[in-house]
C-alpha positions in Angstrom: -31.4 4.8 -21.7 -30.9 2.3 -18.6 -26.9 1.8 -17.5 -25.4 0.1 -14.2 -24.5 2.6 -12.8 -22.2 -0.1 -10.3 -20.3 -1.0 -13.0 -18.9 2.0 -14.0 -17.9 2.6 -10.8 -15.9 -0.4 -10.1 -14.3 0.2 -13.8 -12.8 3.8 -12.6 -12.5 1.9 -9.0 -10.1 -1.0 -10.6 -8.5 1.7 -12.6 -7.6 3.9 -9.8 -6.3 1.5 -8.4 -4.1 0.3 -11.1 -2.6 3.7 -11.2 -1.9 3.9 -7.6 -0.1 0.2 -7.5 2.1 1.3 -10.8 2.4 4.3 -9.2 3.5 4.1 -6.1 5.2 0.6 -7.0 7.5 2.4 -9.6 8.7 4.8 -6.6 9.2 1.9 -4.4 11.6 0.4 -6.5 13.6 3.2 -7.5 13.8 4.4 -3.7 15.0 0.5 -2.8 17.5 0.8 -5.8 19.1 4.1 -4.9 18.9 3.2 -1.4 21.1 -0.2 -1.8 23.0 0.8 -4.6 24.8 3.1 -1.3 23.1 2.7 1.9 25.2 4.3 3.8 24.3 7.9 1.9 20.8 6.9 1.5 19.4 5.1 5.2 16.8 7.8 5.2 15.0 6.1 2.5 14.1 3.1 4.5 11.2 4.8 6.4 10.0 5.6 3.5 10.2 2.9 1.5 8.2 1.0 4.5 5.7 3.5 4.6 4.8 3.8 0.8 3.8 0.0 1.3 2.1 0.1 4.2 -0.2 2.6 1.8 -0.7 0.3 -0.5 -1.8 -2.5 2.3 -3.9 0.3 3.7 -5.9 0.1 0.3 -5.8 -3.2 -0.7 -7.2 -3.9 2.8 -9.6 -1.5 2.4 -11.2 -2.6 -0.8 -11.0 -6.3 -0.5 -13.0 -5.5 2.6 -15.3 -3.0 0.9 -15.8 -5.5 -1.9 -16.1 -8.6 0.7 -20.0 -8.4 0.9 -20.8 -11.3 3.2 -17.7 -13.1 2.7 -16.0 -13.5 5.6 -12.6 -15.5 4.1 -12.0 -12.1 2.2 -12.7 -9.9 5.1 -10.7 -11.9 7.0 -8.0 -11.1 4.1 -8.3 -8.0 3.7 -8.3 -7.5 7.9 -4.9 -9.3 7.3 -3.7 -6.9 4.9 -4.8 -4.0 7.1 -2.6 -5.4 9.7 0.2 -5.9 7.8 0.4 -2.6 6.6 -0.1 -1.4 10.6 3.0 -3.4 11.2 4.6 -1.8 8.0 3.6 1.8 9.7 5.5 0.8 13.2 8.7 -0.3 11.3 8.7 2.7 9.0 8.6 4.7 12.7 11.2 2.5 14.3 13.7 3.3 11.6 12.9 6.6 11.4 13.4 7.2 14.7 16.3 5.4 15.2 18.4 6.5 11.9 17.2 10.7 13.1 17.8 10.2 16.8 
Protein backbone atom coordinates (compact mmCIF):
# COMPACT_ATOMS: atom_id res chain seq x y z
CA UNK A 1 0.00 0.00 0.00
CA UNK A 2 1.43 3.57 -1.03
CA UNK A 3 0.69 6.53 1.81
CA UNK A 4 2.19 10.18 2.09
CA UNK A 5 4.11 9.79 4.44
CA UNK A 6 4.26 14.07 4.66
CA UNK A 7 0.88 14.15 5.46
CA UNK A 8 0.83 12.31 8.40
CA UNK A 9 3.38 14.15 9.68
CA UNK A 10 2.01 17.58 9.42
CA UNK A 11 -1.39 15.92 10.94
CA UNK A 12 0.58 14.87 14.35
CA UNK A 13 2.65 18.29 13.52
CA UNK A 14 -0.70 20.54 13.63
CA UNK A 15 -1.82 18.49 16.47
CA UNK A 16 1.12 18.93 18.65
CA UNK A 17 0.83 22.00 18.20
CA UNK A 18 -2.73 22.42 19.11
CA UNK A 19 -1.96 20.80 22.41
CA UNK A 20 0.96 22.99 23.20
CA UNK A 21 -1.22 26.41 22.38
CA UNK A 22 -4.28 25.04 24.67
CA UNK A 23 -1.86 23.99 26.85
CA UNK A 24 0.32 26.42 27.61
CA UNK A 25 -2.50 29.13 26.78
CA UNK A 26 -4.76 27.67 29.64
CA UNK A 27 -1.73 28.29 32.16
CA UNK A 28 -1.20 31.66 30.90
CA UNK A 29 -4.42 32.69 31.78
CA UNK A 30 -4.86 31.28 35.05
CA UNK A 31 -1.23 32.65 36.10
CA UNK A 32 -2.55 36.32 34.63
CA UNK A 33 -5.82 35.77 36.64
CA UNK A 34 -4.27 34.88 40.03
CA UNK A 35 -1.66 37.28 39.37
CA UNK A 36 -4.22 40.40 39.00
CA UNK A 37 -6.80 39.17 41.02
CA UNK A 38 -3.73 40.32 44.05
CA UNK A 39 -0.59 41.52 42.51
CA UNK A 40 0.89 42.47 45.25
CA UNK A 41 1.19 38.62 46.67
CA UNK A 42 1.64 37.35 43.29
CA UNK A 43 4.55 39.83 41.18
CA UNK A 44 6.55 36.73 40.76
CA UNK A 45 4.20 35.48 38.23
CA UNK A 46 4.97 38.21 35.77
CA UNK A 47 8.26 36.59 34.51
CA UNK A 48 6.63 33.91 34.04
CA UNK A 49 3.79 34.70 32.44
CA UNK A 50 6.20 36.64 29.81
CA UNK A 51 8.25 33.72 29.38
CA UNK A 52 5.48 30.99 28.73
CA UNK A 53 4.65 33.37 25.61
CA UNK A 54 7.77 33.99 24.44
CA UNK A 55 7.59 29.88 24.05
CA UNK A 56 4.90 29.93 22.17
CA UNK A 57 6.46 32.78 19.63
CA UNK A 58 9.59 30.65 19.72
CA UNK A 59 7.36 27.93 18.00
CA UNK A 60 5.05 29.60 16.05
CA UNK A 61 8.22 31.25 14.56
CA UNK A 62 9.78 28.26 14.17
CA UNK A 63 7.21 26.46 12.15
CA UNK A 64 5.85 29.18 9.99
CA UNK A 65 9.44 29.38 8.98
CA UNK A 66 9.95 25.64 8.70
CA UNK A 67 6.67 25.50 6.69
CA UNK A 68 7.65 28.86 4.61
CA UNK A 69 9.36 26.94 1.69
CA UNK A 70 10.37 29.69 -0.65
CA UNK A 71 8.04 32.17 0.64
CA UNK A 72 9.71 34.90 1.86
CA UNK A 73 6.40 37.13 3.26
CA UNK A 74 5.99 34.10 5.72
CA UNK A 75 9.66 33.88 6.62
CA UNK A 76 9.62 37.22 7.03
CA UNK A 77 6.55 36.46 9.60
CA UNK A 78 7.69 34.04 11.19
CA UNK A 79 11.38 35.94 11.72
CA UNK A 80 8.90 38.52 13.20
CA UNK A 81 7.53 36.24 15.58
CA UNK A 82 10.90 34.91 16.52
CA UNK A 83 11.77 38.36 17.51
CA UNK A 84 8.90 39.07 19.38
CA UNK A 85 9.24 36.34 21.54
CA UNK A 86 13.28 37.46 21.98
CA UNK A 87 11.78 40.68 23.21
CA UNK A 88 9.23 38.61 25.31
CA UNK A 89 12.54 36.66 26.87
CA UNK A 90 14.36 40.15 27.84
CA UNK A 91 11.20 41.48 29.61
CA UNK A 92 10.50 38.20 31.43
CA UNK A 93 14.43 38.85 32.65
CA UNK A 94 13.94 42.46 33.41
CA UNK A 95 11.15 41.76 35.74
CA UNK A 96 12.64 38.95 37.14
CA UNK A 97 15.41 40.65 38.00
CA UNK A 98 14.07 43.61 39.22
CA UNK A 99 11.05 42.12 41.46
CA UNK A 100 14.24 39.28 43.11
CA UNK A 101 16.94 41.95 43.42
Amino acid sequence: MYRKSGKRNARNTEAALDLLHIAVGLVIVIMAVISFMNPDDHLTLFPFIFFLASVLNLVNGYVKIVRAGRDNKKKAGGVCLILFAVALIALAVISAVSLWR
